[in-house]
Backbone as numpy.savetxt, mean C-alpha at the origin, in Angstrom:
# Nx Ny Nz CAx CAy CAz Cx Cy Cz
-4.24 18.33 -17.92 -4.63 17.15 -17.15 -3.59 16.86 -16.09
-3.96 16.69 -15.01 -3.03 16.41 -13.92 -3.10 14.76 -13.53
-1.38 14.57 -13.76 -1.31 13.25 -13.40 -0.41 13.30 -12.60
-0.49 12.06 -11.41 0.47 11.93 -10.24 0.75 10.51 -10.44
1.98 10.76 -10.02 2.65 8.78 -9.59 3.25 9.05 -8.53
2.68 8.07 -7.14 3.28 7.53 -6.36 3.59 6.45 -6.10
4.35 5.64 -5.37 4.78 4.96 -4.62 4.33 4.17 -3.58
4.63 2.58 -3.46 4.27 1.99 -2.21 4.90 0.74 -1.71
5.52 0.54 -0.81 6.66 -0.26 -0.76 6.06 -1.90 0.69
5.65 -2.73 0.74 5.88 -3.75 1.40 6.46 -5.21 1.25
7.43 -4.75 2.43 8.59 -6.36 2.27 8.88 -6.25 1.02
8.49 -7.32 -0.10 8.95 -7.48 -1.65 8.18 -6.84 -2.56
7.32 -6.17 -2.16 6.49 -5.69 -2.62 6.61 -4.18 -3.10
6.06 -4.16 -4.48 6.53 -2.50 -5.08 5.11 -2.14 -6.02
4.67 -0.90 -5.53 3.14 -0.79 -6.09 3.68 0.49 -6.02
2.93 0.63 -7.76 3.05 2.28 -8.31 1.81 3.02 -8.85
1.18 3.72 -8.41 0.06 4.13 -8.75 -0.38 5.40 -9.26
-1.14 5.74 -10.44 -1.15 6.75 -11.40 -2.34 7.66 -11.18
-2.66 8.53 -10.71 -3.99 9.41 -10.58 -4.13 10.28 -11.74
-5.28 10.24 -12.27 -5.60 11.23 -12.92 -7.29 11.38 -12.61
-7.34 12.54 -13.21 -8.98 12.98 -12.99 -10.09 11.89 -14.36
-11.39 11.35 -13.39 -11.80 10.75 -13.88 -13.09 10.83 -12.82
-13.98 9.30 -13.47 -14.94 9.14 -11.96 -14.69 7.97 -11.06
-13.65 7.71 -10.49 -13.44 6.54 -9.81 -13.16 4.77 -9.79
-12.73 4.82 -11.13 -11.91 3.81 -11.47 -10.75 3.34 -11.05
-10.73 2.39 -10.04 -9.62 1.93 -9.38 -8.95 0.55 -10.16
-7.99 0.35 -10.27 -7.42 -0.76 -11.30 -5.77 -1.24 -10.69
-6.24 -2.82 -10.17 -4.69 -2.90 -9.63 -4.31 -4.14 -11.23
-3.14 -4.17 -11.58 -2.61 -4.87 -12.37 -3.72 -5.03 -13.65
-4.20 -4.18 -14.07 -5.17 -4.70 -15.16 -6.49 -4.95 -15.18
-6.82 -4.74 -13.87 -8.15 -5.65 -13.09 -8.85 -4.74 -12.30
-10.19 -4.77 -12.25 -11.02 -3.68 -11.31 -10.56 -4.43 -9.92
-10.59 -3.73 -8.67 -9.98 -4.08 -7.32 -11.17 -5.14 -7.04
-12.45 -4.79 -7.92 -13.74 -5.73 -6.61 -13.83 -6.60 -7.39
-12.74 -7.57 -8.52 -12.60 -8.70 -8.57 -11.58 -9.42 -7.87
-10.78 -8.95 -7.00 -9.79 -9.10 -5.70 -10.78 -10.17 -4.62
-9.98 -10.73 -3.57 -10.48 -11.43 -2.20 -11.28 -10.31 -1.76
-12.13 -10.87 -0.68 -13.28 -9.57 -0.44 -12.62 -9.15 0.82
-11.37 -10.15 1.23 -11.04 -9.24 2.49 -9.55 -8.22 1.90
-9.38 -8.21 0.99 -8.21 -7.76 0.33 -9.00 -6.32 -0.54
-9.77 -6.64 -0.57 -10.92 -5.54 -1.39 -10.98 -4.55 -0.07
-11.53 -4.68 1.10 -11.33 -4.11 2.01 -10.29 -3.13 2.35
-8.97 -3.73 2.22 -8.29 -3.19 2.75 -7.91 -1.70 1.76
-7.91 -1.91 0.49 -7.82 -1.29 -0.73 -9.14 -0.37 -0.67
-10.03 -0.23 0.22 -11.31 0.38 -0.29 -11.17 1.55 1.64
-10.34 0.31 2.16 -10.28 2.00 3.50 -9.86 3.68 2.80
-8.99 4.03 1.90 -8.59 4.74 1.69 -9.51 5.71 0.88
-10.18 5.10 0.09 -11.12 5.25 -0.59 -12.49 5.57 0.34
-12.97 4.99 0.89 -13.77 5.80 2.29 -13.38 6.83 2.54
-12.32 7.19 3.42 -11.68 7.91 4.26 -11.69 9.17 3.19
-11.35 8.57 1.82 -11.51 10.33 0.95 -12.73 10.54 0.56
-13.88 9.36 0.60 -14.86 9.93 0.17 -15.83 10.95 1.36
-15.39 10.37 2.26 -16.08 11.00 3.59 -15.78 12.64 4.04
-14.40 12.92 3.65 -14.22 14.14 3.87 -14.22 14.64 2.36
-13.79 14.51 0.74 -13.97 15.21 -0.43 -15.15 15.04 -0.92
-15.74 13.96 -0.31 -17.20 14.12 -0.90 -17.48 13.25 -1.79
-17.36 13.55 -2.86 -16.94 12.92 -4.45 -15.91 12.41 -4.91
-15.56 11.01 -5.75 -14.26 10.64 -5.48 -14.07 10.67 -7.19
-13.64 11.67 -7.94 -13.51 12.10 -9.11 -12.25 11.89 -9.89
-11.40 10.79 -9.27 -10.35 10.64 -10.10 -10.04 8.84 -10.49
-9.13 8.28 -11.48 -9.02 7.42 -11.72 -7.55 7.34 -11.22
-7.39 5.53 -10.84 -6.11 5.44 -10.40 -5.75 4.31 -11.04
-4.50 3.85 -11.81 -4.01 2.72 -12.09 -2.72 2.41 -11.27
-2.84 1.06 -10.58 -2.17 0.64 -9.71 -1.22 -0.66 -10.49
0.15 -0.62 -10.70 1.09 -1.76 -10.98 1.73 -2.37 -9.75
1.32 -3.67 -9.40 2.29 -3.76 -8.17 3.40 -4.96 -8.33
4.45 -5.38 -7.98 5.22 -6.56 -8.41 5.65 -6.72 -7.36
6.08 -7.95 -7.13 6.80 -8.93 -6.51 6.51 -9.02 -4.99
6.95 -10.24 -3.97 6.39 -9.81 -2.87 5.00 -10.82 -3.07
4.53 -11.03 -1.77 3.18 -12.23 -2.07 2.28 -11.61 -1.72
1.05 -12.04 -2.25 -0.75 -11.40 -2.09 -0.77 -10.56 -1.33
-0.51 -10.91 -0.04 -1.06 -10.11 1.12 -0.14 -8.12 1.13
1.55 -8.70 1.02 2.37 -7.75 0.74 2.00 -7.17 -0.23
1.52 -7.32 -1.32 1.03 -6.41 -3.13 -0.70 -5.68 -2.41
-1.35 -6.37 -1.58 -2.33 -5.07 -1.38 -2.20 -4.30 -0.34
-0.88 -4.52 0.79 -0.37 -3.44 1.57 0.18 -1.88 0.77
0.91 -2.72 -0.08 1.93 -2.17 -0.69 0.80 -0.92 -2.00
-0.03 -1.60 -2.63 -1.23 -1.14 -3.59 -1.71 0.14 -2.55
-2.19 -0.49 -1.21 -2.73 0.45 -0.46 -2.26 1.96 0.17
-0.77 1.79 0.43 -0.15 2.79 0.56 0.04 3.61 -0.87
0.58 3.14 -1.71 0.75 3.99 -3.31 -0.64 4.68 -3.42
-2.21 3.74 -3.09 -3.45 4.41 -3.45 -3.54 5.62 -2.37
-2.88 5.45 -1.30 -3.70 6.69 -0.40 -2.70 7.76 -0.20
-1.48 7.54 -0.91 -0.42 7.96 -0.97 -0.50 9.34 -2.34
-1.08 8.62 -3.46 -1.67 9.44 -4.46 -2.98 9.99 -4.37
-3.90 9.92 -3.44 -5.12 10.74 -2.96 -4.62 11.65 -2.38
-4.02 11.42 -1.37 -3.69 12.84 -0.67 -2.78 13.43 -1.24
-2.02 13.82 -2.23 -1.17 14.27 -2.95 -2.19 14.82 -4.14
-2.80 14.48 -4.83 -3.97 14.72 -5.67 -4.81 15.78 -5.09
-5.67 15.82 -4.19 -6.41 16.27 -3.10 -6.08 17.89 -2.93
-4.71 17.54 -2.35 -4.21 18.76 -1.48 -4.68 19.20 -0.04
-5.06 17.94 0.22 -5.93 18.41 1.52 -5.41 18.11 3.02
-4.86 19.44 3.81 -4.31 18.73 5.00 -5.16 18.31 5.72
-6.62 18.21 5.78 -7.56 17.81 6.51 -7.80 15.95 6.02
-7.59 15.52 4.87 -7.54 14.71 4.37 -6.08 13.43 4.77
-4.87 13.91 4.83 -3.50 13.62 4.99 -3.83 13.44 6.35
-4.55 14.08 7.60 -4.96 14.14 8.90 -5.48 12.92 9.00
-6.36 12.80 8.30 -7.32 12.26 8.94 -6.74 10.22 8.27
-6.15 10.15 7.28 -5.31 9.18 6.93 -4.39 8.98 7.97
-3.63 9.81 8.83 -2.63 9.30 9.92 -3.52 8.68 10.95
-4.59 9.37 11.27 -5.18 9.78 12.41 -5.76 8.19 12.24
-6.24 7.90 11.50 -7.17 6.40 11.17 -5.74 5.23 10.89
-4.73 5.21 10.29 -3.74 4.41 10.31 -2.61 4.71 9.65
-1.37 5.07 10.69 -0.54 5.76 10.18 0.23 4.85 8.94
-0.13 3.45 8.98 0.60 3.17 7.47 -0.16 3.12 5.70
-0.91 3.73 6.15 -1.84 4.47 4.94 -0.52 5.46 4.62
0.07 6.16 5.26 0.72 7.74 4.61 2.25 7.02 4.60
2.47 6.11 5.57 3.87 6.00 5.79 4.42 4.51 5.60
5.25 3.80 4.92 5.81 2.79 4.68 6.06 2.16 6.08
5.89 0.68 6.51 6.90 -0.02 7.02 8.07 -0.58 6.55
8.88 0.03 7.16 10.51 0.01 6.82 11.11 -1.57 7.17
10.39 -2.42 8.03 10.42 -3.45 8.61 11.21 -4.81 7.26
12.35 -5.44 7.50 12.61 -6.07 6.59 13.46 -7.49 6.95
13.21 -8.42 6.19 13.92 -9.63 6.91 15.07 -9.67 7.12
15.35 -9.91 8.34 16.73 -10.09 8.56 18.12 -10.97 7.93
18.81 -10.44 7.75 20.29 -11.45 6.57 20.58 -12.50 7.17
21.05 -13.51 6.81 21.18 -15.09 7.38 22.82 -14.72 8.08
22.78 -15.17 9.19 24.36 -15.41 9.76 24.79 -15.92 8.75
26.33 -16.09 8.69 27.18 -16.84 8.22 27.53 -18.46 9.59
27.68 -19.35 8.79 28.01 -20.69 9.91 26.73 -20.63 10.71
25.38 -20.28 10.04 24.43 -20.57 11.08 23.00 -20.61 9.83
22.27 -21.22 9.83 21.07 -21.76 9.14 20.01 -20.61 9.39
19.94 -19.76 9.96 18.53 -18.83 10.53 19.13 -17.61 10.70
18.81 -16.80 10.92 18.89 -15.38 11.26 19.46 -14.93 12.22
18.56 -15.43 13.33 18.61 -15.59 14.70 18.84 -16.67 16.11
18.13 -17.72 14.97 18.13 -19.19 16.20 19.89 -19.38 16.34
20.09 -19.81 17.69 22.01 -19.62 17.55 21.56 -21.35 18.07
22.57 -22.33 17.22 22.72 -23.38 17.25 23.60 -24.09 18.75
22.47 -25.12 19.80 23.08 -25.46 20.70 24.27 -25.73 20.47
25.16 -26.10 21.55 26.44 -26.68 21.74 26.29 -28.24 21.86
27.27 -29.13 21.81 26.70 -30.76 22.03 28.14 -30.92 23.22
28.74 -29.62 23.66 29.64 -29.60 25.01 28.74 -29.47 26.32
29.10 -30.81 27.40 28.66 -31.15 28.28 29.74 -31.51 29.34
């Protein structure tokens, strides 16, 4: 039996996802995905298109753990680990193609992360007027 674990990383967000051969049971935290928001269901179900359109048949099961990080970040993060373990599963460079080709952060993490607080300054970035006149 072939099992894969990948990876999926947004902002606070850490989603690990398990493939094995099955008939298409998708499961984030315990839960079928299409009891999720229906626009969050979406986003989790592009990947899932995109392999059914070119493999045809979508014959494997995936269990998805994701932690920390808020709603929106846990089904970025779900989403990359899910399409991350299809195409790794698969083997298909026509498949891995066609995932960049439609949105390159399906295959690839945003590295993007909040910036560290100054020291002697409240924000990141905002630099505190002067009250010299």
């Amino acid at each position: 039996m072939i099992k894969i674990i990948t990876s999926g990383k947004r902002k606070r967000a850490i989603a690990k996802a398990t493939i094995t051969k099955g008939n298409g049971k998708i499961t984030i935290n315990k839960k079928n995905y299409k009891t999720i928001h229906p626009f969050d269901q979406l986003k989790i179900e592009e990947p899932l298109r995109i392999a059914d359109k070119i493999l045809g048949k979508i014959n494997f099961d995936v269990i998805i753990s994701v932690r920390g990080g808020g709603e929106k970040g846990q089904i970025e993060a779900s989403r990359l680990a899910l399409a991350k373990a299809i195409s790794k599963f698969a083997e298909s460079e026509e498949l891995t193609k066609a995932f960049l080709a439609y949105d390159r952060n399906l295959l690839v993490a945003d590295v993007r992360r909040k910036e560290t607080r100054k020291p002697g300054d409240s924000k990141a970035r905002a630099k505190r007027q002067s009250s010299k006149r």
